[in-house]
N, C-alpha and C positions, 0 to 999 in steps of 0.2 A: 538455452545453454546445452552443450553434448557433453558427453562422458565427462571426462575429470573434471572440467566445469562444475559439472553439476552434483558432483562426490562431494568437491572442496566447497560448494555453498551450503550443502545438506549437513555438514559436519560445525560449518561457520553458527549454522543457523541453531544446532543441539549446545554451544557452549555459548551463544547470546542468551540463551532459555538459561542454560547454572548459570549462568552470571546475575541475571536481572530475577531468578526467583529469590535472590539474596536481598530483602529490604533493603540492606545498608547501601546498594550500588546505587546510585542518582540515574535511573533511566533519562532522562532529560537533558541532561550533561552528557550523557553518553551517547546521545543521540546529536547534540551537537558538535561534539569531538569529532564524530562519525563522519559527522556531514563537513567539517571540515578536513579530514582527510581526503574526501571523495572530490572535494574541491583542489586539492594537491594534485593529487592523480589523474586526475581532467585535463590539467594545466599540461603537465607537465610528462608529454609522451614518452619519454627515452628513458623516465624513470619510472613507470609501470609495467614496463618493456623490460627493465633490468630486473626487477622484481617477481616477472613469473618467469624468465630465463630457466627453460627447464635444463638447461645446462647447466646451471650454479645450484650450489647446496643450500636447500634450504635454510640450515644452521645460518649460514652466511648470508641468505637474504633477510633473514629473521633481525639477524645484530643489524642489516644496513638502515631497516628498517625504524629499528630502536633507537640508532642515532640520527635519523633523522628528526627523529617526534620526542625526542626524551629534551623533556619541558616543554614540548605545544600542547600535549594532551596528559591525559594522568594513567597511571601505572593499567587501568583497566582495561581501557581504549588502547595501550599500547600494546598490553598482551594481546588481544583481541586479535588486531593489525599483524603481530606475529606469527601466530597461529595459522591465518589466511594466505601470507609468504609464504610459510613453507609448505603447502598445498602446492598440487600440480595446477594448471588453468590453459583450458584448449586457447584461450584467446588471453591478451593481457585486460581487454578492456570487462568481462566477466567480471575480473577481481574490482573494478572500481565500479561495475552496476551491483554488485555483491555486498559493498561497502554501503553505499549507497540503503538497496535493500534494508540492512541492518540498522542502518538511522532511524529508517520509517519506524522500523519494527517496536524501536528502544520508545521512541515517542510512543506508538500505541501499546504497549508495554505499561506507561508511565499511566495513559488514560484508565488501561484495565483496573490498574491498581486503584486509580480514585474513583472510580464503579461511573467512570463516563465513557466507555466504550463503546455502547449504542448510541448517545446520541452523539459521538464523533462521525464513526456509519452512518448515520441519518444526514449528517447534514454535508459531508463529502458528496451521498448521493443528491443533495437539492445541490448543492455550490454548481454540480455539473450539469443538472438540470436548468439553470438558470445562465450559465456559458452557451451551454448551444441553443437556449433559447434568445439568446440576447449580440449578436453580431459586434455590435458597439463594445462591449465589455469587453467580449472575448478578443477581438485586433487590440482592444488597449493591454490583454494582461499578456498578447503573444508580438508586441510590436518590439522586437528588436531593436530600434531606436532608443527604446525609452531607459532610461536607465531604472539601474536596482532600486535604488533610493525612490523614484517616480511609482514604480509597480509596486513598492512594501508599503507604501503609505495609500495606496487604492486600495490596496487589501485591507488593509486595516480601517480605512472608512468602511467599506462594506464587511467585516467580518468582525470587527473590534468591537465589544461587549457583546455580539449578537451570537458569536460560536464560541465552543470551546476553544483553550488556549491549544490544545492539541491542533485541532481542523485547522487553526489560522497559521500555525508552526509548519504543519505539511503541505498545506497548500500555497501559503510563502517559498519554502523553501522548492516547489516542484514550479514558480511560475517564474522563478530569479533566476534557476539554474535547470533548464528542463533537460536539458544534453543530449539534447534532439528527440525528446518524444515531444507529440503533440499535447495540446492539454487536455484532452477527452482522454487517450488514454493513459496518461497519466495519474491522472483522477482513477480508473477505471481501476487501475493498479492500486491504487491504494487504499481502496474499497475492497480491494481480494486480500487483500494483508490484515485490513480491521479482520474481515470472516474468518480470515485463519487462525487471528489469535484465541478464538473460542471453538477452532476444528467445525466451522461451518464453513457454509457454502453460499453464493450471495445469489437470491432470485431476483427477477428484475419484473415486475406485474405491473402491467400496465390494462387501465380498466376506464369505458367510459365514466362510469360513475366510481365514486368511493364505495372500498368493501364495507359490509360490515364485519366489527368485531368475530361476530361466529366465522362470518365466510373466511374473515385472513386466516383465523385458527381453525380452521379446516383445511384450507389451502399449502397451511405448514407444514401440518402433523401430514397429509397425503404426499407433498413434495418430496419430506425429511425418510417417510416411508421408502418412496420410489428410488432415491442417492443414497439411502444408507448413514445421513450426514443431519446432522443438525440446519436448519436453513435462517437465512436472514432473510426476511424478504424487506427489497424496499419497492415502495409504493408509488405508481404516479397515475395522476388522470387526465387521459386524451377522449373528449367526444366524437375522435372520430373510428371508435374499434369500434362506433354504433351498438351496443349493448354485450359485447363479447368482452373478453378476456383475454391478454398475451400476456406468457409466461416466458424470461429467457431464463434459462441455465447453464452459464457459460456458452457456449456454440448452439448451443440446443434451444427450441423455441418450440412450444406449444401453443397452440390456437386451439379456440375455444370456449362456444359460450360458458356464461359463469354455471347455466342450471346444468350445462354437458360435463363441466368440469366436476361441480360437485356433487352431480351423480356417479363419476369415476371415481373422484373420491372415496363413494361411499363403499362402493366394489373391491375397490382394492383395499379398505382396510377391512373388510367380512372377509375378503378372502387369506 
């Protein structure tokens, strides 16, 4: 997103935070709502288009807004939807991946609070690991033919008792309605949203063999040193990095054995 875009989601995003630090508000619900609005605005181009109309007054896209949604959603959600009307937006379609955004967030929101946050991360990171391991799966959850009802009930065989209600809520809802991302990154995106909601940052190590214990909390605390940032790492094992180590960070990717790594390690936290 560029300039006002990205003003009006940074500001969307400080009053989803006072809303959902208030117990009483039903992040879950609210993340529904969400995703139902964002499913309105999808549809329907000439009225997303009227909505960021930087030629109309906000006041006036705010009311067109309220009466569209006064009784599909609740007083919360409708404020919310207000508030993002009368924002400026470079593009119309920003406000509905904005919207969008915001759903994810309420859902991982909801997980924080029930102190299932990590293993939502965790298991976002295997769901994707296990799509681009598997060709079959993945043409059944990206087959356009298949309807909603077809793809919600495959998910829910593979993810029903086995993940969080959060993981199966996000990951439903990103394979019914992708709006043209793919599903890797897709995934990929909502793996950066769980990191966010604890101000970290998401490493991606991959190692022939499994760490140990010490080595990951090595690899951490030297990571977390290096960004400044709290890290998440998630874990995968390929025998074909033959006894080395890859680390990505965002764009960035470090190579290197594990003994090269955690003698760096050791370096830069002496020094």
């Amino acid at each position: 997103m560029n300039g006002a875009s990205r003003e009006a989601l940074a500001a969307a995003r400080e009053r989803l935070d006072a809303l959902t630090d208030n117990t009483s508000v039903d992040a879950t619900l609210l993340a529904d709502e969400l995703a139902a609005v964002t499913a309105l605005l999808d549809r329907e181009v000439s009225l997303r288009r009227v909505l960021t109309d930087p030629a109309q007054a906000g006041e006036a896209k705010a009311e067109l807004a309220g009466r569209l949604l006064g009784g599909q959603v609740g007083g919360t959600t409708a404020d919310l939807v207000a508030g993002l009307v009368r924002s400026r937006w470079s593009r119309s379609r920003d406000l509905v991946d904005s919207i969008e955004e915001l759903a994810d967030t309420a859902d991982l929101t909801a997980a924080q609070r029930a102190g299932t946050l990590d293993e939502v991360e965790d298991e976002l990171f295997r769901f994707g690991r296990i799509v681009s391991s598997n060709t079959g799966l993945r043409a059944a959850l990206t087959d356009r033919s298949a309807t909603t009802a077809a793809k919600s009930e495959l998910l829910r065989s593979l993810l029903g008792g086995r993940a969080k209600a959060t993981t199966e809520r996000l990951v439903t809802r990103l394979v019914t309605a992708p709006r043209g991302r793919s599903l890797e990154s897709g995934l990929e995106s909502l793996s950066k949203l769980a990191a966010e909601r604890r101000s970290r940052m998401v490493a991606v190590v991959t190692s022939a063999v499994p760490l140990s214990d010490p080595q990951k909390q090595r690899l951490g605390a030297a990571l977390a040193k290096l960004y400044g940032r709290q890290m998440h790492l998630n874990l995968d094992v390929d025998p074909e990095v033959l006894g080395g180590i890859r680390v990505q960070v965002g764009d960035e990717v470090i190579n290197g054995s594990i003994a090269d790594r955690l003698e760096d390690v050791g370096r830069r936290m002496a020094s």
